[in-house]
C-alpha positions in Angstrom: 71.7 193.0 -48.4 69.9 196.1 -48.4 69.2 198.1 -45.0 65.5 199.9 -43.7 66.1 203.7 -43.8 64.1 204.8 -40.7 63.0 208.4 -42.3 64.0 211.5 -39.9 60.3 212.7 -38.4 61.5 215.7 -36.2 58.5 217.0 -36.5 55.6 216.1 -33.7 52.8 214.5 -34.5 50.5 217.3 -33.7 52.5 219.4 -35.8 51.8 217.2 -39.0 47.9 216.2 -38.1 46.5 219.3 -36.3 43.3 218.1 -36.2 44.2 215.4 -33.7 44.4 218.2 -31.3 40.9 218.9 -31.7 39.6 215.4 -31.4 41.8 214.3 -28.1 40.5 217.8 -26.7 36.6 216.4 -27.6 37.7 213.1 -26.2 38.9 214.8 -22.5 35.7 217.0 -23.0 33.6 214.0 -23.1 34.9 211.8 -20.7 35.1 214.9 -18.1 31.5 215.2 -18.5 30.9 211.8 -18.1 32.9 211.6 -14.7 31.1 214.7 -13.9 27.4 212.9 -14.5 28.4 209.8 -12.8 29.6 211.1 -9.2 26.2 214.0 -9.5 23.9 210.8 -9.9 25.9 208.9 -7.4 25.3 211.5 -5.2 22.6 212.8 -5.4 21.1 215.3 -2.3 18.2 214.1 -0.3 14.8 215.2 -1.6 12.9 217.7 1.4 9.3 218.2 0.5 8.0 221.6 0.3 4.1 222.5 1.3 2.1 224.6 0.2 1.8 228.2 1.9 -1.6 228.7 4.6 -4.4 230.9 2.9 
């Protein structure tokens, strides 16, 4: 009967695929900016009209 070697990966993941860094840090970036959108349109301030200046 032969065994599974599990191979030794000390190494993080980040270490061997920097370039996931990069895309989880877009991912955050986006989804920050989507919270951010959301709550301004949910809130949005009350509109106070403005007239023109007396000549």
């Amino acid at each position: 009967m032969q065994t599974l070697s599990i191979p030794n990966n000390s190494e993080p993941m980040f270490v061997k695929r920097p370039w996931l860094i990069i895309v989880f840090a877009f991912l955050l970036l986006i989804a920050a900016w989507t919270a951010l959108i959301t709550i301004a349109v949910k809130h949005t301030p009350e509109r106070i009209e403005v007239s023109a200046p007396a000549k």
